[in-house]
N, C-alpha and C positions, 0 to 999 in steps of 0.2 A: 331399426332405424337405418335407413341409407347413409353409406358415408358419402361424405364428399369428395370428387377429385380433386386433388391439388395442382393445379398447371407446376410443372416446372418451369425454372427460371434459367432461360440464357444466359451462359456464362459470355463475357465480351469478348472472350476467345473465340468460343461456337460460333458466334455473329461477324466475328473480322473474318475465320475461315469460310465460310459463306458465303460472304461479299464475295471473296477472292475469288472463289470457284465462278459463282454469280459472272463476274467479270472476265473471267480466263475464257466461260462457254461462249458469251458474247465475244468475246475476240476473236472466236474459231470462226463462230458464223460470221462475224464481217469479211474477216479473211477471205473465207471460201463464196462468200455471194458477192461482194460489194468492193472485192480489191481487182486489178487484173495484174496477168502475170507478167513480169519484165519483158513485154515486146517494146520495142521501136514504136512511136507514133509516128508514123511517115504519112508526111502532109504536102509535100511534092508542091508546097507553095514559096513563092519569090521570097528572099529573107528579106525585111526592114532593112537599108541602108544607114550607114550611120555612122558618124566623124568624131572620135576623140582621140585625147592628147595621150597616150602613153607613160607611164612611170618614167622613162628617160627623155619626156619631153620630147617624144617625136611625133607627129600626127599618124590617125591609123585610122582608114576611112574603108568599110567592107568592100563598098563597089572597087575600088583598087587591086582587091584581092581577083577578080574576074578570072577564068583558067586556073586556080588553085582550088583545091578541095580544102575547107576553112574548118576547124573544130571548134566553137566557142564552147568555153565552162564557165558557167555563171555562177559562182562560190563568193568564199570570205576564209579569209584565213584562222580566224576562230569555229569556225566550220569541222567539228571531228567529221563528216564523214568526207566532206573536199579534202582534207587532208589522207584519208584514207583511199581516195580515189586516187589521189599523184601518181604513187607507182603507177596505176593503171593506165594512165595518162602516159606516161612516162614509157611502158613496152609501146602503147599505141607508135609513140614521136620514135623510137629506137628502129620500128620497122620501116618506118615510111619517110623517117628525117626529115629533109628539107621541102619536099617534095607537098608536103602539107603544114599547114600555115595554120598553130595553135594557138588560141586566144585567150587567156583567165581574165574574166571581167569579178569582179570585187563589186556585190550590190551592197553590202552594207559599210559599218564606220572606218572601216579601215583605210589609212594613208597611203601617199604615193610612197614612202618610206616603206614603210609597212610589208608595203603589198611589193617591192623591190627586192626587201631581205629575204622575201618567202619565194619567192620566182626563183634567186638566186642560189639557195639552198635546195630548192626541190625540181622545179621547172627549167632548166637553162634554153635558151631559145625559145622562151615564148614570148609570145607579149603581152605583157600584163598593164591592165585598164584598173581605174577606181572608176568605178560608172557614175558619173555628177550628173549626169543628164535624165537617168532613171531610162535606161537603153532596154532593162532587164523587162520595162514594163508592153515594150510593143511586143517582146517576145511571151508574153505573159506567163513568167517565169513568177512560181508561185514557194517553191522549193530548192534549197542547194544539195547538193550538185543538180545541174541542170546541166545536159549537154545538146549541145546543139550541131549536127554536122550539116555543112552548108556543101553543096555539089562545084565545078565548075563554073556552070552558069549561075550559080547564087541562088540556086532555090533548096530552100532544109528540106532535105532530104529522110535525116534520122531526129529524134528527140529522145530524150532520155532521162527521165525524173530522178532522182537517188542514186547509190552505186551501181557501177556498170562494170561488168568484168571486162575487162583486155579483149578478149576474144571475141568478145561481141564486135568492138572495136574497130577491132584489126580487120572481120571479116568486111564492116558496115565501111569504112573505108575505101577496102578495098575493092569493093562493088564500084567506086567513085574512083577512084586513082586512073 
Protein backbone atom coordinates (compact mmCIF):
# COMPACT_ATOMS: atom_id res chain seq x y z
CA UNK A 1 0.00 0.00 0.00
CA UNK A 2 1.34 3.54 -0.96
CA UNK A 3 2.01 5.85 1.85
CA UNK A 4 1.05 9.11 1.82
CA UNK A 5 2.96 12.32 1.73
CA UNK A 6 2.61 14.45 4.33
CA UNK A 7 2.93 18.39 3.34
CA UNK A 8 4.92 20.00 5.90
CA UNK A 9 3.75 22.77 7.80
CA UNK A 10 5.19 26.48 7.79
CA UNK A 11 6.49 27.53 10.58
CA UNK A 12 5.45 31.65 10.96
CA UNK A 13 9.01 32.02 11.04
CA UNK A 14 9.85 30.44 7.56
CA UNK A 15 6.97 32.62 6.26
CA UNK A 16 7.96 36.24 7.84
CA UNK A 17 11.87 35.21 6.57
CA UNK A 18 10.39 34.82 3.06
CA UNK A 19 8.33 37.69 2.96
CA UNK A 20 11.51 39.61 4.06
CA UNK A 21 13.78 38.25 1.44
CA UNK A 22 10.54 38.46 -1.01
CA UNK A 23 10.61 42.23 -0.24
CA UNK A 24 14.60 42.96 0.05
CA UNK A 25 14.79 41.33 -3.93
CA UNK A 26 12.04 43.67 -4.83
CA UNK A 27 13.70 46.52 -3.36
CA UNK A 28 17.01 45.66 -5.36
CA UNK A 29 15.07 45.62 -8.49
CA UNK A 30 13.24 49.00 -7.99
CA UNK A 31 16.38 50.50 -7.00
CA UNK A 32 18.33 49.34 -10.00
CA UNK A 33 15.34 49.79 -12.79
CA UNK A 34 12.93 52.41 -11.51
CA UNK A 35 15.16 54.87 -9.24
CA UNK A 36 17.62 57.41 -10.89
CA UNK A 37 20.91 58.34 -9.51
CA UNK A 38 21.40 61.69 -7.43
CA UNK A 39 21.83 64.01 -10.61
CA UNK A 40 20.42 67.59 -10.76
CA UNK A 41 17.20 67.90 -12.63
CA UNK A 42 18.13 71.06 -14.57
CA UNK A 43 15.24 72.61 -16.14
CA UNK A 44 16.70 76.01 -17.18
CA UNK A 45 13.10 77.23 -16.74
CA UNK A 46 12.02 80.83 -15.18
CA UNK A 47 11.37 80.34 -11.29
CA UNK A 48 7.48 81.15 -10.15
CA UNK A 49 7.66 84.60 -8.53
CA UNK A 50 6.53 84.96 -5.22
CA UNK A 51 5.83 87.31 -2.08
CA UNK A 52 5.82 86.42 1.58
CA UNK A 53 6.36 87.66 4.98
CA UNK A 54 9.42 86.28 6.64
CA UNK A 55 9.71 84.89 10.41
CA UNK A 56 10.87 88.37 11.36
CA UNK A 57 8.15 90.16 9.61
CA UNK A 58 9.90 91.36 6.64
CA UNK A 59 8.66 90.84 3.23
CA UNK A 60 10.78 88.64 0.74
CA UNK A 61 9.56 88.65 -2.70
CA UNK A 62 12.09 86.24 -5.26
CA UNK A 63 11.84 88.78 -8.18
CA UNK A 64 13.79 91.19 -5.68
CA UNK A 65 16.35 88.87 -5.54
CA UNK A 66 17.29 89.51 -9.43
CA UNK A 67 21.48 89.37 -9.93
CA UNK A 68 21.69 87.00 -6.80
CA UNK A 69 22.16 83.19 -7.27
CA UNK A 70 19.02 82.24 -4.68
CA UNK A 71 18.99 78.57 -2.84
CA UNK A 72 15.65 77.74 -1.78
CA UNK A 73 14.99 74.49 0.74
CA UNK A 74 11.73 73.52 1.07
CA UNK A 75 11.70 71.44 4.49
CA UNK A 76 9.96 71.44 8.03
CA UNK A 77 11.75 71.32 11.06
CA UNK A 78 10.48 67.90 12.18
CA UNK A 79 11.96 66.82 8.82
CA UNK A 80 15.09 64.27 10.16
CA UNK A 81 16.43 64.35 6.88
CA UNK A 82 16.27 68.68 6.57
CA UNK A 83 17.80 68.53 9.44
CA UNK A 84 20.40 66.28 8.39
CA UNK A 85 20.94 68.46 5.28
CA UNK A 86 21.92 71.89 7.61
CA UNK A 87 25.40 71.34 7.82
CA UNK A 88 25.29 70.77 4.20
CA UNK A 89 23.62 73.81 3.64
CA UNK A 90 25.62 75.37 5.98
CA UNK A 91 29.45 74.54 4.10
CA UNK A 92 27.40 75.56 0.86
CA UNK A 93 26.47 79.50 2.84
CA UNK A 94 30.32 79.16 4.58
CA UNK A 95 31.83 79.15 0.90
CA UNK A 96 29.88 81.69 -0.84
CA UNK A 97 28.50 83.84 2.14
CA UNK A 98 26.63 86.67 1.34
CA UNK A 99 27.17 86.59 -2.13
CA UNK A 100 24.14 83.90 -2.30
CA UNK A 101 20.79 84.56 -0.78
CA UNK A 102 19.46 81.31 1.11
CA UNK A 103 16.03 80.60 1.61
CA UNK A 104 14.23 77.63 4.19
CA UNK A 105 10.67 77.74 3.29
CA UNK A 106 8.67 75.40 6.04
CA UNK A 107 5.73 73.57 3.82
CA UNK A 108 4.22 72.03 6.68
CA UNK A 109 2.72 72.78 10.57
CA UNK A 110 5.30 74.59 11.68
CA UNK A 111 5.17 78.35 13.22
CA UNK A 112 6.90 81.54 12.49
CA UNK A 113 8.32 80.72 16.12
CA UNK A 114 9.10 77.57 15.22
CA UNK A 115 10.75 77.97 12.28
CA UNK A 116 12.72 81.26 13.99
CA UNK A 117 14.30 79.06 16.83
CA UNK A 118 15.49 76.45 14.10
CA UNK A 119 17.07 79.07 11.68
CA UNK A 120 18.63 80.50 14.81
CA UNK A 121 20.36 77.55 16.02
CA UNK A 122 21.27 75.85 12.67
CA UNK A 123 20.79 78.51 9.78
CA UNK A 124 22.05 81.99 10.73
CA UNK A 125 21.61 84.39 7.71
CA UNK A 126 18.94 82.79 6.09
CA UNK A 127 15.57 83.52 5.68
CA UNK A 128 13.29 81.42 6.80
CA UNK A 129 9.43 81.49 5.37
CA UNK A 130 6.38 79.24 6.86
CA UNK A 131 4.93 78.88 3.28
CA UNK A 132 0.76 79.88 4.03
CA UNK A 133 0.32 80.45 0.52
CA UNK A 134 1.39 76.70 -0.63
CA UNK A 135 4.45 78.38 -2.65
CA UNK A 136 5.97 74.60 -2.43
CA UNK A 137 3.08 73.68 -4.91
CA UNK A 138 4.04 75.87 -8.27
CA UNK A 139 7.33 74.39 -7.42
CA UNK A 140 5.83 70.94 -7.40
CA UNK A 141 7.69 70.07 -4.46
CA UNK A 142 6.48 66.63 -3.72
CA UNK A 143 9.29 65.61 -1.04
CA UNK A 144 11.69 67.36 1.84
CA UNK A 145 14.35 68.40 1.42
CA UNK A 146 13.82 69.90 -1.89
CA UNK A 147 16.35 72.20 -3.13
CA UNK A 148 16.00 74.46 -5.49
CA UNK A 149 18.94 76.65 -6.96
CA UNK A 150 17.59 79.80 -8.84
CA UNK A 151 20.64 81.44 -11.28
CA UNK A 152 20.96 85.41 -11.60
CA UNK A 153 18.41 85.92 -13.94
CA UNK A 154 15.89 83.70 -11.94
CA UNK A 155 15.54 80.68 -13.79
CA UNK A 156 16.19 76.99 -11.62
CA UNK A 157 18.82 76.14 -12.79
CA UNK A 158 19.66 72.88 -10.29
CA UNK A 159 16.71 70.69 -8.25
CA UNK A 160 17.39 68.27 -5.95
CA UNK A 161 14.95 65.71 -4.24
CA UNK A 162 16.51 64.34 -0.67
CA UNK A 163 20.00 64.78 0.67
CA UNK A 164 22.49 66.56 -1.16
CA UNK A 165 26.11 66.45 -0.34
CA UNK A 166 27.94 69.97 0.03
CA UNK A 167 30.01 69.30 -2.93
CA UNK A 168 27.48 68.84 -5.26
CA UNK A 169 26.58 72.19 -3.96
CA UNK A 170 29.34 74.01 -3.83
CA UNK A 171 30.36 72.92 -7.23
CA UNK A 172 26.31 73.59 -8.83
CA UNK A 173 26.69 77.07 -7.33
CA UNK A 174 29.54 77.81 -8.34
CA UNK A 175 28.76 77.21 -12.01
CA UNK A 176 26.25 80.29 -11.06
CA UNK A 177 28.26 82.72 -8.93
Amino acid sequence: MPKKRQKRKRSITEIIGLAAIGIFVIGIIWLAFFTSPQTPNQTNTLAPDFALTDVDGKPFRLSDQHGKVVVLEFMYTACPACVEESPRLRQLRSNFGGDVVMVSISIQSDTDETLRDYRNQNLMGWVAIVDKEGIYKLYGVRATPTIVIIDKNGYIQYEHVGLTESSVLVKEVGNLA
